[in-house]
N, C-alpha and C positions, 0 to 999 in steps of 0.2 A: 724321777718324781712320781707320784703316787694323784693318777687323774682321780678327781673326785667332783661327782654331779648331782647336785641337791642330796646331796649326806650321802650318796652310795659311790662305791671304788666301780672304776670300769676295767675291770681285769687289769691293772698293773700294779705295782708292789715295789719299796723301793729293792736298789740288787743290794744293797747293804745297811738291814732296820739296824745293824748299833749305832753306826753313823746317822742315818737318818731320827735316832733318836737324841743324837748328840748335836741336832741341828747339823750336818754336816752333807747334802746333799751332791757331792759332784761329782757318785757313781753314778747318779740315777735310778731308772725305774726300770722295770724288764716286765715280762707278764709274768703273770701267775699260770702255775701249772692246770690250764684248766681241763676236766674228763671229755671235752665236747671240741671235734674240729672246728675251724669258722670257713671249711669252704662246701657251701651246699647243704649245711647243716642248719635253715632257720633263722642262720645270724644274720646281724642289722647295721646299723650305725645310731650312736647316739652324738646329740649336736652340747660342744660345749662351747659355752661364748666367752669373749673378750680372751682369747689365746693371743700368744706370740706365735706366729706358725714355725714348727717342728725343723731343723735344719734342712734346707733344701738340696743335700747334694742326696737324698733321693728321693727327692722330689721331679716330677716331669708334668707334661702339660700333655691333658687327653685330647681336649680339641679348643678351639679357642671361642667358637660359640655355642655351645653345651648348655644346656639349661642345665637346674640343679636337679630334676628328677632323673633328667638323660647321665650327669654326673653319678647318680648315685648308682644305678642300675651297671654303668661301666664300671665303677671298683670295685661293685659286688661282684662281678662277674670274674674278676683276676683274683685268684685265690691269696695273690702276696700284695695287692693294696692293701692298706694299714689304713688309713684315710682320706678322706678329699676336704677340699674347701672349692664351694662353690664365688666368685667372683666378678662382679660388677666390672666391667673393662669402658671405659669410655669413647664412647662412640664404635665399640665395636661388639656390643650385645654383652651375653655372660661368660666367662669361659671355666675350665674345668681344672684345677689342678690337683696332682695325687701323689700319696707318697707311697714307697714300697719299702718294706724290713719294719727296722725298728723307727723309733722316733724320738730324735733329740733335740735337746736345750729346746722345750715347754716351757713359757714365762707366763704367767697371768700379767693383763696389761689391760684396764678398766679404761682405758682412753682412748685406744685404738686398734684393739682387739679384733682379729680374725672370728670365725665364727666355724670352730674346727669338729668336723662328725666324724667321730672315732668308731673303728668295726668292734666289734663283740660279739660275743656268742650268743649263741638262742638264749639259755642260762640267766644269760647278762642283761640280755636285752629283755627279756620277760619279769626281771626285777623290777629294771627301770622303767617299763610300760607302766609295770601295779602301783608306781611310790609314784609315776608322772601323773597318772588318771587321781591317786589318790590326793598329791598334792591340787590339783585344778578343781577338784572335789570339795575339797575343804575351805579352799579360797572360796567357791561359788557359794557354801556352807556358810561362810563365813560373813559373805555380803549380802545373803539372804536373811541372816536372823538381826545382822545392823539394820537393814532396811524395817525389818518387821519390830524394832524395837522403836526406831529415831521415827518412825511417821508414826505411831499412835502418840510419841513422846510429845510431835510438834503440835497434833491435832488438842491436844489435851491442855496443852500450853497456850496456844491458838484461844481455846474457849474460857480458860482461867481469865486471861489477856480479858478477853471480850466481856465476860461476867464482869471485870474487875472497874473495867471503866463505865459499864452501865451502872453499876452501883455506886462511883465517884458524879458520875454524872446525876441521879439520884439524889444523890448527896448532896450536889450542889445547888439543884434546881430545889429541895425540900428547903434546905438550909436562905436561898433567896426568898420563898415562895412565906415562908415563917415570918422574913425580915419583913416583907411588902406588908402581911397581915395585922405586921406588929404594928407597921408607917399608919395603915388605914384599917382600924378597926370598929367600933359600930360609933366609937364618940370621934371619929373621922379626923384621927392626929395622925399626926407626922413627926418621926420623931428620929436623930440621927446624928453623927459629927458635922454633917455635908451640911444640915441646914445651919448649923452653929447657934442651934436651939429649940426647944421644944414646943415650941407656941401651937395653939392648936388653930385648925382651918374649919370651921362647921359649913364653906362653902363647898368643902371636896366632899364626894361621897362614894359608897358602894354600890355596885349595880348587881340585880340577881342576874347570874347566868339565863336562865330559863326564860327569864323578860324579854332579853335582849336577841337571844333564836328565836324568840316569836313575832319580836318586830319587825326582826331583817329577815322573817320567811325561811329561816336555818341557815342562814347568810347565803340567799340567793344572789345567782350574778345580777339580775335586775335591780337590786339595790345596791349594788359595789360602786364606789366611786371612784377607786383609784389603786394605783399596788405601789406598796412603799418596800424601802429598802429589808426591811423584815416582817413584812405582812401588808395585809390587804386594808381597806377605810370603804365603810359601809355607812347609809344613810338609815337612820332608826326615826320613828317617830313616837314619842310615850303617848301613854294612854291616854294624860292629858293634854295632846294634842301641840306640845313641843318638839321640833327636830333637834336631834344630836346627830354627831359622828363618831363611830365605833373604829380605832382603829385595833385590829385582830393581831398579834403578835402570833407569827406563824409557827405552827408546833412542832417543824423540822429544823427552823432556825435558829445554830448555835451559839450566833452571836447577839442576840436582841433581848435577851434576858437583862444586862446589864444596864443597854439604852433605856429599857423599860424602865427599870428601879430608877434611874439616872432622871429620868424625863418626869416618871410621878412626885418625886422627892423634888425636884428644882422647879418646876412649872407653878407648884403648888404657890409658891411667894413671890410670883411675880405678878404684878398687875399694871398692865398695863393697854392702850386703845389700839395700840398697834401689836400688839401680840396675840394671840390666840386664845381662848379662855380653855382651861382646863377642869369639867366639871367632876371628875371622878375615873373611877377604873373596876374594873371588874377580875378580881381574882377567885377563881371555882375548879374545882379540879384540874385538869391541864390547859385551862385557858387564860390569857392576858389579856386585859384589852384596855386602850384608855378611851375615856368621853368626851369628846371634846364639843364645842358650838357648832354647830351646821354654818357651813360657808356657802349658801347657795348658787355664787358666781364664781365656784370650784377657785383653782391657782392662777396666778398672772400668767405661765406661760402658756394656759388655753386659748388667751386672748391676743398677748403681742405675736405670736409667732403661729397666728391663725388667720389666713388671710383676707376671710370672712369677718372674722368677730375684732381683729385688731384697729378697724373702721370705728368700733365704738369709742374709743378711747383716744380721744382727742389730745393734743397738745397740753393745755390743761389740764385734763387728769390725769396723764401721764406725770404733769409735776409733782402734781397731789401726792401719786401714791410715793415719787421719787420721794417727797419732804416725812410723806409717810414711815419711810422703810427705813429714812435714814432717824427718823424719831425714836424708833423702837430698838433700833443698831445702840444708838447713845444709849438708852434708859438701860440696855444689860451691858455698857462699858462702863457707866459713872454714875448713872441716876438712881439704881435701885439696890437693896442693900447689898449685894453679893456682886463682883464682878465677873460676869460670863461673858463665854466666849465663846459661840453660837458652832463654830468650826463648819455647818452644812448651809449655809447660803446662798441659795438661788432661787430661780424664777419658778422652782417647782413647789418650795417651801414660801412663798409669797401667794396666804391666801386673799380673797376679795367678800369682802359680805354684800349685803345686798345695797350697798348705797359703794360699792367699790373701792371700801376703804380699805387698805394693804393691812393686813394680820401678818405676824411673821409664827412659823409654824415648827412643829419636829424639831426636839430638844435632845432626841436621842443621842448626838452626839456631842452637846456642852459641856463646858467644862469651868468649873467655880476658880477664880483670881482670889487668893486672900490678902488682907492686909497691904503690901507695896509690890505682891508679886505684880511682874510687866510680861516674864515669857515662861513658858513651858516647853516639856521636849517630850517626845513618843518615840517606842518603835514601830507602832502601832498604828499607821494613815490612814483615816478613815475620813470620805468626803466625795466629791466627785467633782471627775475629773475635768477641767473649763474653768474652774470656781475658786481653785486652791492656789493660795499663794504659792509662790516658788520654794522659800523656805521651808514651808509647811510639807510641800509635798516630794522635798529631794532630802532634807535633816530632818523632818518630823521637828522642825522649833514650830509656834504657834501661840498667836497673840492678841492682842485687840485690835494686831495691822494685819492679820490674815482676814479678821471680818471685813478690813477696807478695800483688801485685796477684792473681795469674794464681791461687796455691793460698787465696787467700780465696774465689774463685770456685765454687775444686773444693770447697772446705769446703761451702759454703752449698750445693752441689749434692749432696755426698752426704747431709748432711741433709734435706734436700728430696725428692731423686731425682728432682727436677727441670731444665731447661737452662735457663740461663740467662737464652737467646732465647724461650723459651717466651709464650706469651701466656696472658692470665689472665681470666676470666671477666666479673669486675668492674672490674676495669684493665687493661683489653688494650693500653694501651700502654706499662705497667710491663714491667723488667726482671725477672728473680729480684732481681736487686738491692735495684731500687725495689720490688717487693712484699714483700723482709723488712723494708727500713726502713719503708715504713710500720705493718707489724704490730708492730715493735720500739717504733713511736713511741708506738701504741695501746696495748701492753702485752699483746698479743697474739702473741707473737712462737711460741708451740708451736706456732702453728695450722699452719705451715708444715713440721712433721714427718711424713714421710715414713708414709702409715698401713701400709707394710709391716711397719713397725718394730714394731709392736702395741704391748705394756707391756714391752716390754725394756730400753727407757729410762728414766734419771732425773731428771726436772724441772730439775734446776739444773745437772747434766752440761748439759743439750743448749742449755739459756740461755744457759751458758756458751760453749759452742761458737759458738752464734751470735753472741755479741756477739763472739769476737775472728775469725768471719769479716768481723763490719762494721769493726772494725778494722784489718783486712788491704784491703780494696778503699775506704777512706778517700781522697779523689780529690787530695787535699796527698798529694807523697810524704814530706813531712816526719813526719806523722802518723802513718806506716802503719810499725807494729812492723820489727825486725828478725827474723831466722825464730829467732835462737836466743834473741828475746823470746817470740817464738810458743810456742816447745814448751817456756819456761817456762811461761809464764801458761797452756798444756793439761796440766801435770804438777803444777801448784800448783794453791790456791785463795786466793790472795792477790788484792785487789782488783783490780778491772780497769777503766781512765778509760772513759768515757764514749764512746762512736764520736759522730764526726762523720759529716754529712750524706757519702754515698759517690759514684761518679763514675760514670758511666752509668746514671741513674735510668731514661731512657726509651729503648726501644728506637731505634739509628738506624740509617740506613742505609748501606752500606758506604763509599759517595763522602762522606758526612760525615765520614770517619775519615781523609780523603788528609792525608795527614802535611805539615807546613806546614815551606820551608826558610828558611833566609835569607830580607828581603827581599823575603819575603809570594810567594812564587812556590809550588807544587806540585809534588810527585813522584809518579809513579805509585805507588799504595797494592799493594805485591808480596805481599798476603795468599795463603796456601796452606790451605785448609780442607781436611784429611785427616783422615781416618776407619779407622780400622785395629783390626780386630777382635782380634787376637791377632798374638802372635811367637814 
């Protein structure tokens, strides 16, 4: 056969090219006649891989732990070695084997191939040197001008990329920013499908940007009230000598553009004593903001779960604001024209005015019922986490029973003046929840009264109360009252069924809550946990 190494022949030749041209190979190969001895003459070896090795009856074994440099140096040194292969011996180091004459039945064998260094002559070996260096050359040529082409390629794609979305995003934000303008412009309409009409409000209005840096001191911390899930609530007072609250829609946050539209567009038609009044908004170059009433006795959870200020709030107006919260629950499930479905519900969006009547607050995340709708579905959970029905926060369904879900919560909290998430002495990995139903189950269920409340309370009020909190977070939404069952059975004393075992007994963790879509796959769980002291 005729050895051949990255396209050059290593001095052999077949002994018969007509045969060898006739495919017929089984004289073999001989050397070629070449001008240049190979003993002492400059010659080398060159290494050919994956051989069959060469017959071994003249083959012998030089030493049996050899390295392969000490291999090589011995065949160069015997004028009739022809080649070695150096060899891996197991457990007994490397050893050397070599052949002398000619060399027969050479197989190419890509599986389990020797790795055969054939002698040559100087000649030979200094071809092979120039087309070895040449070929390593060209590779390294080769993967310097890829590299120098794919990284300005990526860089360049990189910032297309990057331009591409800041100008969708542009887009998008111009494109809202048009629609608000259009909602609120100087004859201060609202106009849209969501409202399912165009009636105008001359109670909403616009605010100058410039007014409103001057009142809050360029929105100094000393006038901040609160940080909400996409911006901050600042205390303003106008020139004529009225307070507002400004909430700021933060200018990094990418999700509160739509809560904004969502909350100016819906709040605007609601009126009601238990809700929050919505005076207006301020759209000016890159700012948002809505206006809202000043709450000067900031949110309810300043007060229950403060254990200084929760003294002021006696048994009694703890009920109040309960008949409160639940008044304004009904008026956005049945009484007003749209049915909403408030989806963020708790003690943080429960404001207090200055005689501590409960406003309910932050519309950012509502959602419009039309006509007989009863349920919705998201991939999209947004709410926090304590609050959210079980449905709501493992399928994304959500309904006028997730608002029941969410004010059974607040119920048992302002009884308690405890959170929800709290942990418990003796069951630390009960919920509020799981710690009133087991005192409920015990018959122990006062123990969880709140000891500000001192003897202001009455035994069978506050029982009462509790069992239609466990009725309200009952883990069937089928079970869990309607609200304008609620604020019967807290206006009556007519019997009340039995609660069922409730749904979040043990405290979990937030990734347990990933809302589950179609098809068993996941959504990012989009919880907003905002904390907001006052408006």
């Amino acid at each position: 056969m005729k050895l051949i190494f990255n396209g050059r022949r290593l001095g052999y030749e077949p002994k018969s090219p007509r045969d060898w041209y006739l495919r017929d190979g089984s004289e073999g190969c001989v050397r070629e006649k070449l001008g240049m001895s190979m003993c002492g003459n400059g010659e080398g070896f060159v290494k050919v891989q994956h051989l069959k090795g060469p017959d071994s009856a003249n083959a012998a074994w030089m030493d049996m732990s050899m390295s392969s440099s000490e291999c090589e140096q011995a065949c160069l040194s015997n004028c009739s070695c022809t080649a070695f292969i150096s060899i891996d011996i197991d457990g007994k180091g490397t050893g050397c084997l070599a052949w002398y004459g000619e060399l027969v039945d050479i197989l190419e064998n890509s599986d389990e191939g020797w790795d055969l260094n054939i002698r040559v002559d100087a000649s030979e070996l200094a071809k092979y040197t120039r087309k070895s260096k040449g070929f390593r050359g060209n590779k390294r040529l080769l993967a310097i001008t890829i590299l120098c082409v794919a990284v300005p390629f990526f860089l360049v794609s990189l910032l297309v990329y990057m331009l591409l979305m800041k100008k969708r995003k542009t887009k998008v934000m111009r494109k809202l920013h048009n629609q608000l303008l259009s909602f609120i412009g100087t004859k201060c309409s609202l106009e849209g499908n969501e409202l399912e009409d165009s009636s105008r409000h001359p109670d909403l209005s616009t605010f100058n940007l410039s007014c409103i840096v001057a009142a809050t001191d360029n929105f100094s911390p000393t006038n901040k009230l609160g940080q909400g899930g996409f911006g901050s609530v600042f205390k303003v007072q106008l020139p004529n000598g009225q307070q507002i609250a400004v909430k700021r829609l933060s200018k990094s946050s990418g999700q509160g553009i739509e809560e904004f539209k969502n909350e100016v567009m819906l709040i605007a038609k609601l009126q009601h004593r238990n809700l929050v009044k919505l005076f207006g908004c301020c759209i000016q170059e890159e700012e948002k903001m809505l206006i809202y009433e000043y709450m000067p006795n900031k949110s309810l959870d300043s007060f229950i779960f403060d254990h200084t200020r929760s003294s002021i709030l006696n048994w009694r107006k703890r009920c109040e604001i309960v008949d409160g919260i639940a008044r304004g629950i009904l008026y956005l499930h049945q009484d007003s024209r749209l049915r909403i479905i408030h989806r963020d519900l708790k003690t943080s969006n429960i404001l207090l005015d200055a005689e501590m009547n409960p406003k309910i607050s932050d519309f950012g995340m509502a959602r419009i019922f039309k006509g007989d709708q009863i349920q919705d579905k998201t991939t999209r959970v947004v709410g926090t986490y304590g609050y959210m029905s079980p449905e709501y926060a493992i399928f994304g369904k959500f309904s006028i029973k997730s608002d029941v879900f969410s004010f059974g919560v607040v119920l048992l909290e302002i009884i308690s003046g405890k959170k929800n998430n709290d942990s418990y002495q003796k069951h630390p990995s009960l919920t509020l929840i799981g710690h009133v139903w087991e005192l409920w189950r015990e018959g122990r269920a006062l123990d969880i009264i709140d000891s500000s409340i001192n003897d202001s309370y009455v035994s069978d009020q506050v029982l009462r109360c509790i069992q239609i909190g466990l009725l309200c977070v009952q883990e069937d939404v089928m079970d869990r009252p309607t609200m304008l069952a609620v604020l019967h059975m807290l206006s009556s004393e007519a019997t009340l069924p039995s609660p069922k075992q409730p749904a979040f007994i043990f405290r979990k963790s937030i990734q347990d809550l990933a809302p589950v879509v179609g098809g068993g796959s996941c959504s990012i769980n989009d919880m907003t946990i905002s904390k907001v002291e006052a408006r």
